[in-house]
N, C-alpha and C positions, 0 to 999 in steps of 0.2 A: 503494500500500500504506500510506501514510500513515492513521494511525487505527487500525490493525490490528494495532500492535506492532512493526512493522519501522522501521526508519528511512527517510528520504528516501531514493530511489538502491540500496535494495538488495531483491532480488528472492530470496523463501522458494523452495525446491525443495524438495516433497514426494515422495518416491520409496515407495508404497504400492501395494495393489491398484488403486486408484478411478485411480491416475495410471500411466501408461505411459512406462515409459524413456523412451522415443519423441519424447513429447512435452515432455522434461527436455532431453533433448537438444537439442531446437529452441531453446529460450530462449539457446542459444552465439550463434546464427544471427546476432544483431545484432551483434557484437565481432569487428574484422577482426584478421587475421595480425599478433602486434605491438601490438595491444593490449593496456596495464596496467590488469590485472583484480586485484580480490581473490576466493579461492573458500575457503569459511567452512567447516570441518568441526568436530566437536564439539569437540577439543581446541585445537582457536586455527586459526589462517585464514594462507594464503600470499597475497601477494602477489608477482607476476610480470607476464611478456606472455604473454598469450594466443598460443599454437602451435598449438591444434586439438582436435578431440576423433575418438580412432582406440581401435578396439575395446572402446570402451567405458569410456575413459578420457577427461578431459581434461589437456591437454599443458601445461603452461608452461614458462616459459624464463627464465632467472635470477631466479630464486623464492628469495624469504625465507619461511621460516616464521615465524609470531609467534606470542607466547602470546594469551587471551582479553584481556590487561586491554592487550594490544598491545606490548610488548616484544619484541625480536627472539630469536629463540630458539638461531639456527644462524646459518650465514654462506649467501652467495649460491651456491646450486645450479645448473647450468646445463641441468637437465633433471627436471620433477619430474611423475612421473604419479598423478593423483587420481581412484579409482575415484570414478565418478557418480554411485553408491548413495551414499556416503562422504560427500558434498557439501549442507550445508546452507542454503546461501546464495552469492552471486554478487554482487558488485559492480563498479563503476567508481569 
């Protein structure tokens, strides 16, 4: 994605007609149980581990929320679900 406005390492998730849940959801497929993801929503981005993604959610697990310019926002969560529409970005 480099060249295209994103940074190194971090993967756009379009949730639109042209794109199907479906295959928003496969892009998890790579990130095992346990892994420390960041997942980017319009209001600033949590960082946790990766738990799964169940009804249409994805799961983490001692999740910080941050602002955009990256400040922590809250304290450590131990459970936080992120609808997948919700979702603009994905990181390691």
């Amino acid at each position: 994605m480099a060249g295209f406005g994103f940074p190194t390492g971090v993967a756009p998730l379009f949730s639109g007609p042209a794109t199907p849940l479906v295959s928003i959801i496969a892009l998890f497929d790579t990130f095992p149980i346990g892994a420390r993801i960041l997942i980017g929503m319009d209001a600033g981005f949590w960082v946790g581990n990766f738990g799964g993604i169940q009804d249409g959610v994805a799961l983490l697990t001692n999740a910080v929320l941050h602002s955009n310019i990256g400040t922590p926002i809250d304290g450590i969560r131990p459970i936080v679900r992120i609808p997948i529409r919700q979702i603009t970005f994905v990181s390691t």
